[in-house]
C-alpha beads as a LAMMPS data file, in Angstrom:
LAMMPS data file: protein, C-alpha beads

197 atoms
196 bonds

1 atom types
1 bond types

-500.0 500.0 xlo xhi
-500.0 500.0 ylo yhi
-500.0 500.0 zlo zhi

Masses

1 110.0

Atoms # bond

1 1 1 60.989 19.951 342.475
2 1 1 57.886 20.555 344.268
3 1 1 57.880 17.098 345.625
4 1 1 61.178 17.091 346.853
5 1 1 60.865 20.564 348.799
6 1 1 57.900 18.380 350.494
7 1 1 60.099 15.391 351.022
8 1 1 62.731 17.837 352.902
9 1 1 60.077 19.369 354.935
10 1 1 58.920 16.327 356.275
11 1 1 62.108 15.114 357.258
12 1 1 63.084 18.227 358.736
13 1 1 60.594 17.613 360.865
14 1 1 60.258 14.515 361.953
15 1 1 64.104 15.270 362.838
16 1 1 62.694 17.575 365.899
17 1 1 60.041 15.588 366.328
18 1 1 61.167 12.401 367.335
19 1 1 63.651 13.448 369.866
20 1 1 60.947 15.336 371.561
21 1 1 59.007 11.990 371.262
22 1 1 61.547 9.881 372.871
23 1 1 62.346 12.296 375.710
24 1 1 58.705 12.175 376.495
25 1 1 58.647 8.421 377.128
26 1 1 59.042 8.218 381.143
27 1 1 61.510 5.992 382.734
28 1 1 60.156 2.854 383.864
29 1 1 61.587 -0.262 385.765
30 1 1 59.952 -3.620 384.132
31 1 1 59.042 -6.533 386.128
32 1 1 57.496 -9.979 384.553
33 1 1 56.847 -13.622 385.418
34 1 1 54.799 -15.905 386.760
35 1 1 51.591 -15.619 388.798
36 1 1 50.471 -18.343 391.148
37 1 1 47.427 -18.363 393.537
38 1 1 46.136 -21.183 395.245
39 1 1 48.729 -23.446 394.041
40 1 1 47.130 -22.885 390.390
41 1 1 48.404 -20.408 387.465
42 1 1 46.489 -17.391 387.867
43 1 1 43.051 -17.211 385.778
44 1 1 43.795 -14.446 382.987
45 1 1 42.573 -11.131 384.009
46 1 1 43.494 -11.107 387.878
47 1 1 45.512 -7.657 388.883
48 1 1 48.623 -7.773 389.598
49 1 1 49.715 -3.897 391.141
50 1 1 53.470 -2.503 391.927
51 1 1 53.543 -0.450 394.860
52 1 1 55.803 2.178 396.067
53 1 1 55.908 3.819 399.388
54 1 1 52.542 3.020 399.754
55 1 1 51.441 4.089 396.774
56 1 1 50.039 2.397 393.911
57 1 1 52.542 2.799 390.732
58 1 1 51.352 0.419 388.690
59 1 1 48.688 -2.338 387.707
60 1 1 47.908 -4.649 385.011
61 1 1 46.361 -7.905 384.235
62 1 1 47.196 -11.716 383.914
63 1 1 47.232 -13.691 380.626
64 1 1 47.579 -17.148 380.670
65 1 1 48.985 -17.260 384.202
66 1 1 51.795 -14.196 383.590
67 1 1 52.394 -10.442 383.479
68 1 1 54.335 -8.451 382.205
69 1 1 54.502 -4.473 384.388
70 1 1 56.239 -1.696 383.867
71 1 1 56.457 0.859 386.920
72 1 1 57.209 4.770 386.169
73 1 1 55.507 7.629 385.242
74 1 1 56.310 10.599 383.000
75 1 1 58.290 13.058 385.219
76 1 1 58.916 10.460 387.996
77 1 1 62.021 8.350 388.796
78 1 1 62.018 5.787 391.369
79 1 1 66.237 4.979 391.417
80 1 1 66.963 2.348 394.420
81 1 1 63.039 2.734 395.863
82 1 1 61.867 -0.721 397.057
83 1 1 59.076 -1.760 394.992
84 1 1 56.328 -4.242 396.509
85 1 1 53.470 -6.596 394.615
86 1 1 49.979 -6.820 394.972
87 1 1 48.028 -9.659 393.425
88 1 1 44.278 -9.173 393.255
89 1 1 44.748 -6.942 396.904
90 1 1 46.750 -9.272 398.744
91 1 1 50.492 -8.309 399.655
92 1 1 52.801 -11.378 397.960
93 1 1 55.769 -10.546 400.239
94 1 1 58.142 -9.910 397.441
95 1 1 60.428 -6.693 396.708
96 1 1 62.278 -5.312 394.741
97 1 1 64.783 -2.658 393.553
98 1 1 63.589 -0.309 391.345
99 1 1 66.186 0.358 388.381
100 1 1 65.325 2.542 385.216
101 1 1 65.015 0.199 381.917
102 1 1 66.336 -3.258 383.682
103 1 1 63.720 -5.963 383.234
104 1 1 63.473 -8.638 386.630
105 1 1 61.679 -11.776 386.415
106 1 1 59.200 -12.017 389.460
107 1 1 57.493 -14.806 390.323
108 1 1 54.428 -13.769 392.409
109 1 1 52.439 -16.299 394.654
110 1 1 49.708 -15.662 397.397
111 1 1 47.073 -17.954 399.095
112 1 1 47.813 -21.786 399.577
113 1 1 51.070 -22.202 398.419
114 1 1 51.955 -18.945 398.992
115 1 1 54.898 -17.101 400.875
116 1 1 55.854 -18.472 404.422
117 1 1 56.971 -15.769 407.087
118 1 1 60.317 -15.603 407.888
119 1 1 61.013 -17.752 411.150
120 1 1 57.809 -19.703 410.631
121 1 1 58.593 -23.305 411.226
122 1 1 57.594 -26.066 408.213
123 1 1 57.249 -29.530 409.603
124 1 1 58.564 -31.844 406.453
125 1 1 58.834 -35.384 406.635
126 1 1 62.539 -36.307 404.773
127 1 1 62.836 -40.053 403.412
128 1 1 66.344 -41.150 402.435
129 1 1 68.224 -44.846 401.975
130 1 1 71.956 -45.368 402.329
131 1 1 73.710 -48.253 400.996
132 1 1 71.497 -51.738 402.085
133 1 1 69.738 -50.137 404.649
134 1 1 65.393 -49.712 404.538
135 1 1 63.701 -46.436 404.254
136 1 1 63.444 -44.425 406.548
137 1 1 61.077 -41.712 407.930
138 1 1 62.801 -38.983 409.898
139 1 1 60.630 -35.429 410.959
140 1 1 62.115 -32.309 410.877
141 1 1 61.764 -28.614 411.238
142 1 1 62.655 -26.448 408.463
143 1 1 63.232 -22.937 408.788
144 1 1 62.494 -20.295 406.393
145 1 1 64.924 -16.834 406.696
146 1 1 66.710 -17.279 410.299
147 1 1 66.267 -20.607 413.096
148 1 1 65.291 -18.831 416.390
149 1 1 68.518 -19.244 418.972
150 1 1 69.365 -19.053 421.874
151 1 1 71.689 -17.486 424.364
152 1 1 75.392 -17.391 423.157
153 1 1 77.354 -20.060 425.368
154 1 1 80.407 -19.154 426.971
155 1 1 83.681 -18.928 424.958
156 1 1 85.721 -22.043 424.721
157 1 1 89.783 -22.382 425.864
158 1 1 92.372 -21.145 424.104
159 1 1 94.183 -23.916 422.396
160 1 1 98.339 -24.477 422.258
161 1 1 100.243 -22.255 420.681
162 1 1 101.949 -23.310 417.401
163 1 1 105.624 -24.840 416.667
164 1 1 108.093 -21.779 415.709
165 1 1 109.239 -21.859 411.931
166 1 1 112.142 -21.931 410.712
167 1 1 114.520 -18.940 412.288
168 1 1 111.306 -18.154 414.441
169 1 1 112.722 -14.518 414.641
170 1 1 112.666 -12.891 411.878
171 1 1 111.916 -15.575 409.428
172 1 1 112.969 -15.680 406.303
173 1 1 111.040 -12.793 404.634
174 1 1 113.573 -10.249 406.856
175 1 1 116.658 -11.502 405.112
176 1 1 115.013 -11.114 401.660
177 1 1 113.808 -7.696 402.656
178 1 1 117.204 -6.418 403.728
179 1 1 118.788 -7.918 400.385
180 1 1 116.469 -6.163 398.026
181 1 1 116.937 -2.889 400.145
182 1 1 121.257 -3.347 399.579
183 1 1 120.795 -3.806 395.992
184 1 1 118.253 -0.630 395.640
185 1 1 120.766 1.575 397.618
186 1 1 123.790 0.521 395.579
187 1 1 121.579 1.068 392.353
188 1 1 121.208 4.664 393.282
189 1 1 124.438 5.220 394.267
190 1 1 125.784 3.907 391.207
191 1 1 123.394 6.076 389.200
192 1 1 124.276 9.055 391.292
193 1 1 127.721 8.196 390.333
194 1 1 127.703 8.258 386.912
195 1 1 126.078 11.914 386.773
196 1 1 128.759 12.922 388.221
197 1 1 131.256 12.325 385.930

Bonds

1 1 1 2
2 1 2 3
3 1 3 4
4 1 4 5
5 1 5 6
6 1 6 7
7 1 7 8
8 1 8 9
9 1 9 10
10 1 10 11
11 1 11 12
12 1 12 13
13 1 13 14
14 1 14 15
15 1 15 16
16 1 16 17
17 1 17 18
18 1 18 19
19 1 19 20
20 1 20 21
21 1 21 22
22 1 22 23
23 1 23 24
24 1 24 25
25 1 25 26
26 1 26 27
27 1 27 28
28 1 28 29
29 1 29 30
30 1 30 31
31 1 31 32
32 1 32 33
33 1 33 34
34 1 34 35
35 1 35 36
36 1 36 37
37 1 37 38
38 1 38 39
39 1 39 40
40 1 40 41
41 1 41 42
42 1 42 43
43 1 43 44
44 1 44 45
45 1 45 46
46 1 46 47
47 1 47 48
48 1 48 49
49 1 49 50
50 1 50 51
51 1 51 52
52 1 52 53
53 1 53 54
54 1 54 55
55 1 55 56
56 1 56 57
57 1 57 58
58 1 58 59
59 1 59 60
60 1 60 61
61 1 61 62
62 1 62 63
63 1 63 64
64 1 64 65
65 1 65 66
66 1 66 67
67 1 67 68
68 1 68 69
69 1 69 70
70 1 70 71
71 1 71 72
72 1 72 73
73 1 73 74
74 1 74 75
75 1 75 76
76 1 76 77
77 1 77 78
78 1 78 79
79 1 79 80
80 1 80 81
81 1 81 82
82 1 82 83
83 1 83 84
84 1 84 85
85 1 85 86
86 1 86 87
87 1 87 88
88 1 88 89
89 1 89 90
90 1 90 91
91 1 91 92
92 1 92 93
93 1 93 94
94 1 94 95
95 1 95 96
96 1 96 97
97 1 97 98
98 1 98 99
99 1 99 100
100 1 100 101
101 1 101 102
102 1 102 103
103 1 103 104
104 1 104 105
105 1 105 106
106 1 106 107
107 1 107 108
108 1 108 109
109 1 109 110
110 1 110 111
111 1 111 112
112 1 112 113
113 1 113 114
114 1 114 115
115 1 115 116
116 1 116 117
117 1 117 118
118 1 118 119
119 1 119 120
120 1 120 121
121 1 121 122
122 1 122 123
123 1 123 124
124 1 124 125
125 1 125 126
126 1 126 127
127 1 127 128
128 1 128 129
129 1 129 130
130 1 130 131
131 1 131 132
132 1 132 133
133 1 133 134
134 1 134 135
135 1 135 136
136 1 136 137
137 1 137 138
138 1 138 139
139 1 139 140
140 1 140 141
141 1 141 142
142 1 142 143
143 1 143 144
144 1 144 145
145 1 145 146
146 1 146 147
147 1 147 148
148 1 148 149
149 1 149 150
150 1 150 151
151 1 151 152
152 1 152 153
153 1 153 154
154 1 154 155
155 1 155 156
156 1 156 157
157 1 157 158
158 1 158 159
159 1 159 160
160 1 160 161
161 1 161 162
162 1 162 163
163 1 163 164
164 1 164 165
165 1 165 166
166 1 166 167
167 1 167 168
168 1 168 169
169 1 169 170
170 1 170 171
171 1 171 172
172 1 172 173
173 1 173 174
174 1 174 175
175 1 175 176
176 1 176 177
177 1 177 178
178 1 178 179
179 1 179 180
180 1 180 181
181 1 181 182
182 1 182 183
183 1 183 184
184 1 184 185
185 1 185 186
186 1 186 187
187 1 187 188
188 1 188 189
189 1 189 190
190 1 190 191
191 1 191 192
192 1 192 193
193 1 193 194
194 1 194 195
195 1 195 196
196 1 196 197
């Protein structure tokens, strides 16, 4: 008897306890992947840190060229707050949204390699062969994010107006509507004839 008074008690209580236990975890947005600098999987131990609004939220270290980071604090929600990376100090350029218990695979990559600036041009050299013809080399100018423009030119003419359909007026689609209206009306008044009687 004695033993199961003790079994009792310590279910009892690990019934309030582990509630309070789970509530206590905080809320934390989890963020893995890859991590790249210099062109090479990052050496195991190099920080990777979340920041948000300036602040420093998170940090951990590499393991065979990955991490794995989750970003919250006990008491602290972060819902829809941009989240930025950090990779041994150096800003990788890439953000995201901060979202309670979703995991999002992040690549990060700095140095060589590394994130281009939106707008910054990329001369690549494209080499292609249609049908018989030789290869050839053509240059061109890639654009990462948006292609710089120019001035809007001046709006073109207005072209000919169309052929009229088919009882251009009212089409057909007015017929059709006045049909369906007739048979509603006589609907009703049949129904309001009946009650009547």
């Amino acid at each position: 008897m004695g033993k199961l008074i003790a079994i009792v008690a310590v279910v009892v209580v690990a019934a309030f306890l582990l509630p309070a236990v789970a509530l206590a975890q905080p809320e934390v947005s989890w963020f893995y992947g890859d991590v790249v600098v210099n062109g090479e999987a990052a050496e195991d131990g190099t920080v990777v840190s979340a920041w948000i609004g300036g602040n420093m939220t998170a940090s951990i270290t590499t393991s065979g060229g990955e991490y794995v980071l989750a970003v919250g604090e006990p008491g602290k929600t972060y819902p829809g707050a941009t989240v930025t990376f950090k990779v041994d100090g150096t800003n990788t350029g890439v953000t995201r949204t901060w979202t309670a218990g979703e995991p999002f695979k992040t690549d990060l990559t700095v140095g060589e390699g590394g994130p281009v600036t939106p707008g910054e041009e990329i001369p690549v050299v494209v080499h292609w062969s249609s049908g018989n013809s030789t290869l050839t080399d053509t240059e061109l100018t890639l654009y990462l994010g948006t292609q710089p423009q120019g001035p809007q030119g001046a709006t073109g003419a207005t072209g000919p107006a169309g052929e009229d359909g088919e009882d251009a007026a009212g089409g057909i689609a007015l017929p059709i509507v006045a049909l369906v209206i007739a048979i509603i009306a006589a609907g009703v008044a049949l129904m309001s004839m009946r009650r009547r009687v």
